[in-house]
N, C-alpha and C positions, 0 to 999 in steps of 0.2 A: 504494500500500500504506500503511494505516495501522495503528498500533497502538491499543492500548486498557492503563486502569488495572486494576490487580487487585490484592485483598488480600493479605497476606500474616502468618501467625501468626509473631510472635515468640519465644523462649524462653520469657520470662517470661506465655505465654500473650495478651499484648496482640497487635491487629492496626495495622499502618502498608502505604500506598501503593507499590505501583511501577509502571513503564509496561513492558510487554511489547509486542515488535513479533516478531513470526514469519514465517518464510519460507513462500513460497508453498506449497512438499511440507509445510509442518505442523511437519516436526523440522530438524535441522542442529547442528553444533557449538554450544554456548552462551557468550555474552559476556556479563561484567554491565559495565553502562557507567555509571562515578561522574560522581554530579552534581556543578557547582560550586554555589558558594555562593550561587547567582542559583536553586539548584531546577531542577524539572522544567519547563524552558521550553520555548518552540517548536523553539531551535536542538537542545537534548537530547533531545526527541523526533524530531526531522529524521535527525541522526545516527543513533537507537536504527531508525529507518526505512530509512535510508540500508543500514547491517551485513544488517537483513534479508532487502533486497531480492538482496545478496552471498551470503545460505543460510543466515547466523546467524540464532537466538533470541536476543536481548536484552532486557535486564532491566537496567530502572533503578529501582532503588529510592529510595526519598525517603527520605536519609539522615539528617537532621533533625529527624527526625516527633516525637521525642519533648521537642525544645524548641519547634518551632513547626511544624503542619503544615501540607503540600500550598505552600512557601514558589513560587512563580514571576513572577521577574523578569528584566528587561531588560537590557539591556547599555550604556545613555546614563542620563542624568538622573540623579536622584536614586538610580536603582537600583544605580547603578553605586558611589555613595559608602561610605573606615574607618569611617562613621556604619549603612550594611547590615551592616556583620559585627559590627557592637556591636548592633542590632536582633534580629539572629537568634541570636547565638550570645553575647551578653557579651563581658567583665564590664562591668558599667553603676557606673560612677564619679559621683560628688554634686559636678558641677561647680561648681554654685552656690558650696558651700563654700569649696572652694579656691580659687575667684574671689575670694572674698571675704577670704580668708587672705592670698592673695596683696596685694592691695589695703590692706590691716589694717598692712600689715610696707613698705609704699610711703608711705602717706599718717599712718598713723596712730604707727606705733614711729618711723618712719623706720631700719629694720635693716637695713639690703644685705644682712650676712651671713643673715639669711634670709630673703631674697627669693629669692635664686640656688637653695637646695633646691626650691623651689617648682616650678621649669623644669627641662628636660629638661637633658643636658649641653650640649648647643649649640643654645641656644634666639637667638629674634631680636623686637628689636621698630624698629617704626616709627612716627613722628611724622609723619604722610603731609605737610601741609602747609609744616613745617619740615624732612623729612628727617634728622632727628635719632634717635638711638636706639644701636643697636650690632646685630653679628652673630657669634656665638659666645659663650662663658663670659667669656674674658677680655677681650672688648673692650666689652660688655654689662656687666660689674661698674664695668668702670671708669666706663662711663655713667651709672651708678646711682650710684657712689660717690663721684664728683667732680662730674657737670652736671644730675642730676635729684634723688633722694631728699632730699639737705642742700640742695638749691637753690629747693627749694617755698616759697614766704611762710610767714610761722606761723600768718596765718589762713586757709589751705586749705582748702576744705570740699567736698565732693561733694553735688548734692542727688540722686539717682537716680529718675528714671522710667521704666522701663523695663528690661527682660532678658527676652531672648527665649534658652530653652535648648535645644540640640541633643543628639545624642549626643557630636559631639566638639569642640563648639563653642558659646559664647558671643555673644551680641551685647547691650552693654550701650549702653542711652541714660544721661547725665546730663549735670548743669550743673557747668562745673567754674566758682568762686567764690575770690579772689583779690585781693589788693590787690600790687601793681607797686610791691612798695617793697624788692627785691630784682633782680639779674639775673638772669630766667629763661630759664638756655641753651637749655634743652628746646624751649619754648613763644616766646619773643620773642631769639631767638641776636641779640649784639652790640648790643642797644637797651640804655642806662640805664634803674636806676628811676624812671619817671616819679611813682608815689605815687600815681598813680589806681588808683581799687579797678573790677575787672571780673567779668563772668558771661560763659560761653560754654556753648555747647550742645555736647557733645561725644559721638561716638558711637565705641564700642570691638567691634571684631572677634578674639573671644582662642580662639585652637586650639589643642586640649590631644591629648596622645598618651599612652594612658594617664590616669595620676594627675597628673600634670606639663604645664605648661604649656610649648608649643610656639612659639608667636608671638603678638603683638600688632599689630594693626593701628588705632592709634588717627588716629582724624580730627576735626576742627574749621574754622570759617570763620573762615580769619586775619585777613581782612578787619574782621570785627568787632571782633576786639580790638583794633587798630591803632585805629580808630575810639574804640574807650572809654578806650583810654589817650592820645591826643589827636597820635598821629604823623600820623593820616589824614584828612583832610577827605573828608567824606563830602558835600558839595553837590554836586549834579548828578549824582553815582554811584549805584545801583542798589544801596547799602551800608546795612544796618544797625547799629545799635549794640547796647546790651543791652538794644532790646526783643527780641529775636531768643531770647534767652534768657527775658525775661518770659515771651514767647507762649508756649512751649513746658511752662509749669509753667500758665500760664493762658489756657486753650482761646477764653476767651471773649474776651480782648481783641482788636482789630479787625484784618482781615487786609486785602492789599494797599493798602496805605497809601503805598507806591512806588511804585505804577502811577498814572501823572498822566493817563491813559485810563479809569481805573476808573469816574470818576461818568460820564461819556456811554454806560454800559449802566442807568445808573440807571433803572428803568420799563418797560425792553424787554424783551417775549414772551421767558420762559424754557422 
């Protein structure tokens, strides 16, 4: 037994979709059976099938129609993501902005006190490769207030290439740019200033809920700064320095330059 789609007039004279499934005598008790947020999909027709074949008429209407119609998805992947109920149904927030608000009151005022409205009440970030950061309000302020914001060099600078935006998330590329003539807990915890200046390439994963920023997920190759600031000997390692950052602002400068295998494909059928 299957069902089939039909029209349906609204009050206001417009028409939107439902799925009708009917019992084999033609009539029977009626059920209407609400869709989720995924639509008229397979499993909610299955169901509207399932009552029928029991004596009910079922009617599912596509509750939606008049923000988005005929919406039908899955229940894994992408379909399943708080980025589909911000797709389908709003509010749609100018994340960019408050990325950037946020970032303006970190790097640029250096203001804790408003950095923390920015974030949910018990927001978290991480420094993936040092582990550093904090989780909740107040162990998070105190991060900010005593080992990261006052603790940046005064030449700081971000050069940004990249942001890719979501509905409820962020992903920013850039070079974070720095001279090591401070201790920076965040970024090199318990090394003295060495007074070398460095670049890293650094990529940021930021989830917002709402208006409010939820988490950060910041990452970078520790390896290379240890390298620029001269704790690391990089011979015979598979380590770069601040071309690693060069390359990434300039496409065309030369690539695998660490593979000591490179030139013996030199001339060989590609």
């Amino acid at each position: 037994m299957s069902g089939k789609f039909i029209d349906i007039e609204s009050h206001d004279g417009q028409r939107f979709s439902a799925y009708l499934a009917v019992p084999k005598q033609g009539s029977g008790p009626g059920l209407v059976l609400l869709q989720e947020i995924f639509g008229i999909n397979g499993y909610m027709k299955a169901m509207a099938d399932q009552f029928a074949e029991e004596g009910y008429v079922v009617l599912v209407p596509d509750l939606f129609w008049r923000i988005k119609r005929g919406v039908c998805l899955g229940y894994d992947g992408d379909d399943l993501a708080i980025a589909l109920l911000r797709k389908v149904m709003g509010p749609v927030y100018d994340l960019n902005s408050l990325w950037d608000l946020h970032c303006y009151y970190e790097f640029a005022t250096r203001d804790v006190d408003a950095i923390l409205p920015t974030m949910v009440a018990q927001p978290y970030v991480n420094h993936v490769p040092t582990m550093t950061g904090g989780v909740g309000h107040d162990q998070l302020k105190r991060f900010y207030k005593y080992h990261f914001v006052n603790a940046n060099p005064a030449d700081t600078r971000l050069i940004p290439l990249s942001r890719t935006i979501g509905a409820d998330r962020i992903v920013d590329e850039f070079v974070f740019c720095a001279t090591h003539d401070v201790e920076i807990d965040w970024l090199l915890p318990g090394l003295e200033p060495t007074g070398k200046y460095f670049e890293i390439p650094m990529l940021a994963v930021v989830c917002f809920r709402g208006d409010k920023l939820y988490n950060e997920h910041i990452y970078w190759d520790q390896a290379s700064v240890l390298v620029q600031i001269g704790v690391l000997d990089p011979k015979g390692l598979p380590i770069a320095g601040i071309e690693t950052a060069k390359k990434m602002v300039n496409e065309r400068l030369p690539s695998n330059t660490l593979m000591r295998n490179w030139a013996s494909s030199e001339g060989k059928p590609v």
